[in-house]
C-alpha positions as CSV (number, residue, x, y, z in Angstrom):
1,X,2.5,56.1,185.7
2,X,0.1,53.3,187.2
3,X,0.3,50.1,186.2
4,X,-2.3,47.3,186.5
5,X,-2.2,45.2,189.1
6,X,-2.4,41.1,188.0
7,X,-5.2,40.4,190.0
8,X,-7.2,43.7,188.4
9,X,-7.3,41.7,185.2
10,X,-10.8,40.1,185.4
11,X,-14.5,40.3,185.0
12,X,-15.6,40.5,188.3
13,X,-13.3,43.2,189.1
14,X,-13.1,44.8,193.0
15,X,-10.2,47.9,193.3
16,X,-8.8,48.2,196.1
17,X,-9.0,52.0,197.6
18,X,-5.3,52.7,196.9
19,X,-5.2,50.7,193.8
20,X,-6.1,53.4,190.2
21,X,-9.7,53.4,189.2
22,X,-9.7,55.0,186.0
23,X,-12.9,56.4,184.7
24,X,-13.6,56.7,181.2
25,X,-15.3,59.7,180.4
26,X,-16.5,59.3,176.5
27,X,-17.6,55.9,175.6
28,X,-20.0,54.8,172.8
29,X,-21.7,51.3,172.2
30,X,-19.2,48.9,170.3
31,X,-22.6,47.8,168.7
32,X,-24.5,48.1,165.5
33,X,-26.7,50.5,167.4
34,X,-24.1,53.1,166.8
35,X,-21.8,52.2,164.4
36,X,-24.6,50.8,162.0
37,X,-27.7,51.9,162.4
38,X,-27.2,55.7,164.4
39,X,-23.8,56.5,162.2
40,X,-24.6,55.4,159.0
41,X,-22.1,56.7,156.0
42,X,-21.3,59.3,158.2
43,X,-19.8,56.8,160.7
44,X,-17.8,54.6,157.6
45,X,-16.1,57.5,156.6
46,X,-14.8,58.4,160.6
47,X,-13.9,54.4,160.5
48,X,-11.8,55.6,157.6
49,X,-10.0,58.4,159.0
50,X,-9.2,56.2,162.3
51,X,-7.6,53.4,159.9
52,X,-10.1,51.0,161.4
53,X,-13.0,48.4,159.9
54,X,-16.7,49.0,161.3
55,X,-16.7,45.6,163.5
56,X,-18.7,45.4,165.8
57,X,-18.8,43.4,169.7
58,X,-21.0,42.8,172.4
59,X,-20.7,44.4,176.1
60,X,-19.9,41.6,177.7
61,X,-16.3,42.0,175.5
62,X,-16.3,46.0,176.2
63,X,-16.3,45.8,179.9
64,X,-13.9,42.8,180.1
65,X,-11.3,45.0,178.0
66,X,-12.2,48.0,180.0
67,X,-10.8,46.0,182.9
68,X,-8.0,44.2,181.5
69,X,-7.0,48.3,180.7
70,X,-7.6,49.0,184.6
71,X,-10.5,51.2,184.1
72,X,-13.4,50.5,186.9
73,X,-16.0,52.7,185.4
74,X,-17.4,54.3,181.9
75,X,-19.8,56.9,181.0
76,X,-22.1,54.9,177.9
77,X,-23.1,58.0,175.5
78,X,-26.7,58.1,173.8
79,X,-27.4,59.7,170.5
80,X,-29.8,61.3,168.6
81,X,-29.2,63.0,165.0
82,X,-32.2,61.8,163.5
83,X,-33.5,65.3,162.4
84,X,-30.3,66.3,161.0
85,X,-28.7,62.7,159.2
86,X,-32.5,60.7,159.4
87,X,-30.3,57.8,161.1
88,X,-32.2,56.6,163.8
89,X,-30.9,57.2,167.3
90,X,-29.7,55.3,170.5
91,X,-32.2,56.0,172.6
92,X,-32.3,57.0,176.0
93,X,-34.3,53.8,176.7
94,X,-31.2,51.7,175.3
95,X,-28.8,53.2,177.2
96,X,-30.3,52.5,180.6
97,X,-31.0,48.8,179.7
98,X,-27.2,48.3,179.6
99,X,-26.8,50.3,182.0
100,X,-29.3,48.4,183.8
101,X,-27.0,45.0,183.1
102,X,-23.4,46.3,184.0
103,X,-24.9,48.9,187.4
104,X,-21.6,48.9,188.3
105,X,-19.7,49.9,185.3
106,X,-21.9,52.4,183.2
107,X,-23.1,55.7,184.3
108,X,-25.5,56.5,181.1
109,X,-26.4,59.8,179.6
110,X,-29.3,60.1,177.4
111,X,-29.0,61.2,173.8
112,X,-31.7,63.9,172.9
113,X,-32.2,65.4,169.4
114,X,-32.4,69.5,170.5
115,X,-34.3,69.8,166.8
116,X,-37.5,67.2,167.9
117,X,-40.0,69.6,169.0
118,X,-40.1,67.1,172.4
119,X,-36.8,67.4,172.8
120,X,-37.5,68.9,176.5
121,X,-40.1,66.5,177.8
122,X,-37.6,63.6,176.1
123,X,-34.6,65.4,178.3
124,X,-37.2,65.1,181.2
125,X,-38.2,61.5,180.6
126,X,-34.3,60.6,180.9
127,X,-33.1,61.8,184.2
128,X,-37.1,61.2,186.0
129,X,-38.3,57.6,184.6
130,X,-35.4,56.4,183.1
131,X,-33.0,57.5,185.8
132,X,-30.0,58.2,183.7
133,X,-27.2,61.0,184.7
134,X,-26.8,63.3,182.4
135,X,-27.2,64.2,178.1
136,X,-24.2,64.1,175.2
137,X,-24.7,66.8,172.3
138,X,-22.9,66.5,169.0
139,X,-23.5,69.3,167.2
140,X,-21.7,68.6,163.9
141,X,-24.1,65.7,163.6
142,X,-27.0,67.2,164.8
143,X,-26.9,70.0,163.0
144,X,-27.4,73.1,165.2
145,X,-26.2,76.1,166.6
146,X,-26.2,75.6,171.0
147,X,-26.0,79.2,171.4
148,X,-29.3,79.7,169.6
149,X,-31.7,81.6,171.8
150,X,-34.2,78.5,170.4
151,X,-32.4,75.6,172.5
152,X,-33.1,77.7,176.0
153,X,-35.8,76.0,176.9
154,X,-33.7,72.8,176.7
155,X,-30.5,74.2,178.5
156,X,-32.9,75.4,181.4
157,X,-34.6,72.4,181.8
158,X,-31.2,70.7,181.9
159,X,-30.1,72.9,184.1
160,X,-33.5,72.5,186.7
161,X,-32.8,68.7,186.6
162,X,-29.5,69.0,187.9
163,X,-27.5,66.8,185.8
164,X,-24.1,67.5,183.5
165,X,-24.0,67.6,180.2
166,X,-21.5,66.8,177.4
167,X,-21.1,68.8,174.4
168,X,-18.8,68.2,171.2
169,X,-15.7,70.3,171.1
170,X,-13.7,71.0,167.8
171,X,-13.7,68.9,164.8
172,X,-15.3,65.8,163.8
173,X,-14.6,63.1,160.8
174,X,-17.9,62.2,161.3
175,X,-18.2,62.5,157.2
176,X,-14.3,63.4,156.4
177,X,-13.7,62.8,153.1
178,X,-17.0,62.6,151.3
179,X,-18.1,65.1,149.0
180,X,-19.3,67.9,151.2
181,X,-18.7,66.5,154.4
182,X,-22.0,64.2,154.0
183,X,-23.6,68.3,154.7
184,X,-22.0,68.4,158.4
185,X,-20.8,72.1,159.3
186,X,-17.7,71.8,161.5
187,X,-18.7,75.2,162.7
188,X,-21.0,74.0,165.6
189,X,-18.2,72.0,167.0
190,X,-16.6,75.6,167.9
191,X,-16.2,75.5,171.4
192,X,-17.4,79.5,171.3
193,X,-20.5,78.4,171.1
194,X,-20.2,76.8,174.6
195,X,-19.2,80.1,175.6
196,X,-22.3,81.6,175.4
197,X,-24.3,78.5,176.6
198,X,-22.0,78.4,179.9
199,X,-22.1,82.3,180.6
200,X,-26.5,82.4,180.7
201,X,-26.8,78.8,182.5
202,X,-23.8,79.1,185.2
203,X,-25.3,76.3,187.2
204,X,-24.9,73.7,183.9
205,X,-22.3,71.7,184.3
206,X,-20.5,71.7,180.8
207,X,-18.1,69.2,179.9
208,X,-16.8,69.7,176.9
209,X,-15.8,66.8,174.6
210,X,-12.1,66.2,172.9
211,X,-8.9,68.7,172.7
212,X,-11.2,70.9,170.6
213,X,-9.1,70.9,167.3
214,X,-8.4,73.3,165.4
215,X,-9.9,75.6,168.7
216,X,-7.6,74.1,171.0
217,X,-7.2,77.4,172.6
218,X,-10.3,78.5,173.1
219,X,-11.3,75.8,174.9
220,X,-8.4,76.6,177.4
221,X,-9.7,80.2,177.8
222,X,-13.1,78.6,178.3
223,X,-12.8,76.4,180.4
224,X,-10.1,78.6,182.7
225,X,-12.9,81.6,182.4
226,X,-15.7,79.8,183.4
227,X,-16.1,77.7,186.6
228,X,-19.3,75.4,185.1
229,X,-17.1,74.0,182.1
230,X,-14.5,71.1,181.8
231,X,-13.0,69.2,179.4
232,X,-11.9,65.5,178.3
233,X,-8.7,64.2,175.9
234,X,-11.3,61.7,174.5
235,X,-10.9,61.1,170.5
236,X,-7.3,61.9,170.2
237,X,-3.9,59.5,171.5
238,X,-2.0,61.8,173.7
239,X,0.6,61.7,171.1
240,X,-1.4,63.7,168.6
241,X,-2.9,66.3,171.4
242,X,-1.4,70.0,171.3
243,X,1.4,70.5,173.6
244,X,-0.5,73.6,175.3
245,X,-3.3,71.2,176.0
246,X,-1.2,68.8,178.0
247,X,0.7,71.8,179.5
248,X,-2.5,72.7,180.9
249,X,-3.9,69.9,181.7
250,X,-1.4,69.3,184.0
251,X,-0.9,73.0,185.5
252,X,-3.7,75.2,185.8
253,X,-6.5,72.9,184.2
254,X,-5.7,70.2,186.4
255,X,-8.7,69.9,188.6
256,X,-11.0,70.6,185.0
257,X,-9.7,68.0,182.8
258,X,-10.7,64.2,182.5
259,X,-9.4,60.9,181.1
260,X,-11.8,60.0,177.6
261,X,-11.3,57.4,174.8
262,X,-13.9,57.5,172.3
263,X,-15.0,54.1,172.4
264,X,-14.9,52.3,170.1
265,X,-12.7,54.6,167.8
266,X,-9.8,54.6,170.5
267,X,-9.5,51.6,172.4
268,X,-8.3,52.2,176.2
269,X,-4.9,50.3,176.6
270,X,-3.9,51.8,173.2
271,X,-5.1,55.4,175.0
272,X,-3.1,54.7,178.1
273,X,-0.3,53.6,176.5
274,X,0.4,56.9,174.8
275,X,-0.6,58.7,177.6
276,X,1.9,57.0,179.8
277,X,4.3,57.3,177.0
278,X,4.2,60.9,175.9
279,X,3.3,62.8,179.4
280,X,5.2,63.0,182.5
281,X,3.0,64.0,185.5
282,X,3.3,63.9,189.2
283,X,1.6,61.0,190.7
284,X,-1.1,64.0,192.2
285,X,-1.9,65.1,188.4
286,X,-2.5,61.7,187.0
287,X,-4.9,60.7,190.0
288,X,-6.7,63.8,188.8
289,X,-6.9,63.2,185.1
290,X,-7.6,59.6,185.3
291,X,-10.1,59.4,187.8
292,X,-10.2,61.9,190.6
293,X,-11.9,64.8,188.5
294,X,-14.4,62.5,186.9
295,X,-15.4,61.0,190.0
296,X,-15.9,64.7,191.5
297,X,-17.7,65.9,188.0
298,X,-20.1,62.6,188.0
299,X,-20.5,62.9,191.8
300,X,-19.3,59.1,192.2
């Protein structure tokens, strides 16, 4: 397993090229942009089911834990759920800012509501004026069905531009606990769904979020069957994730799967510290995992 160097544990950090460079592929704003204002109740009761409080931190804290953990780079997810929760979103035009303020650190994909009827010229918007590098989809929150023959125009358009895109996979306590789940349908997080999105737009680049749980393998089969879809560990300690999953991971998945937190639900040392803890790869496999995969997927 790496370990951080001394000297890596700073600001103003510079890896060397045989040093790790750990890229974290599933990040969200430690701000009250998300965890306030875009999660709402919804977001309390996840809080809940992570045993954590609803603080919140500036970026300037985020990055300088990101690089006491060793990890050079993070992918800073929008969101928009508006239609489905009426929470307002992080916009496309928020993400870029801080991306704007940490170039370095942050690659930033746009958050677009598919049930906005300008959901494709705000997809647009994103990757031409804004210059951001791909979208995140959760579709527990947002309340729809990908496969949907009515979110093809989106998945094209997507597609045309170029850019990956990040969908939910399996479960979510976004809402666990509350009477009726707050009205979220775990159902769209079935990675199925992604399926049928992947097999009629081969050229989009799918990566699909989390172990998938309780369709842990489904997701395998997916993303063995198709060449266009990949997958992160985000949202789970390695100690909780299936033992097929890791199996994989490290055998025939092992150039499709990528190194994810969750930010700020699962904070990185605490991820790496299980992950060093409960797996036993060969130096090759964790390059892969950690960094190596996400750099090829994000073309960094």
């Amino acid at each position: 397993m790496w370990l951080v160097p001394e000297e890596s544990m700073m600001l103003d950090i510079d890896f060397p090229s045989d040093e790790p460079r750990f890229i974290d592929t599933h990040a969200h704003q430690p701000t009250s942009e998300f965890l306030e204002d875009a999660g709402g109740e919804m977001m309390g009761d996840a809080a809940g089911k992570f045993g954590t409080d609803l603080e919140t931190w500036g970026f300037d804290e985020m990055v300088e834990e990101y690089h006491e953990a060793g990890i050079r780079h993070a992918v800073l997810l929008g969101w928009d759920a508006e239609t489905n929760t009426g929470n307002p979103p992080v916009t496309s035009e928020y993400v870029a800012e801080v991306r704007d303020e940490y170039p370095d650190f942050f690659t930033g994909f746009a958050g677009i509501d598919p049930l906005k009827d300008d959901c494709v010229e705000s997809a647009e918007r994103a990757i031409e004026d804004l210059d951001l590098s791909g979208f995140k989809f959760q579709q527990i929150a947002q309340g729809f069905d990908p496969s949907a023959p009515e979110h093809d125009p989106l998945w094209n358009t997507i597609e045309d531009l170029g850019v990956p895109v990040v969908f939910h996979g399996g479960n979510s306590t976004l809402g666990a606990g509350s009477p009726g789940g707050r009205g979220l349908r775990i159902e769209h997080g079935n990675p199925m769904l992604i399926d049928d999105v992947a097999a009629r737009f081969p050229d989009l680049q799918i990566l699909l979020a989390h172990p998938a749980f309780p369709w842990e393998k489904e997701q395998l089969a997916i993303c063995q069957q198709k060449g266009n879809v990949y997958m992160d560990l985000s949202g789970w300690l390695p100690k909780y994730i299936d033992d097929q999953v890791l199996h994989y991971a490290g055998t025939v998945l092992k150039d499709k799967v990528m190194f994810g937190t969750d930010y700020p639900m699962i904070r990185p040392q605490t991820w790496l510290e299980s992950f060093a803890e409960h797996t036993d790869y060969p130096e090759e496999v964790e390059r892969k995992l950690l960094w190596e995969n996400a750099e090829a997927f994000l073309g960094l």
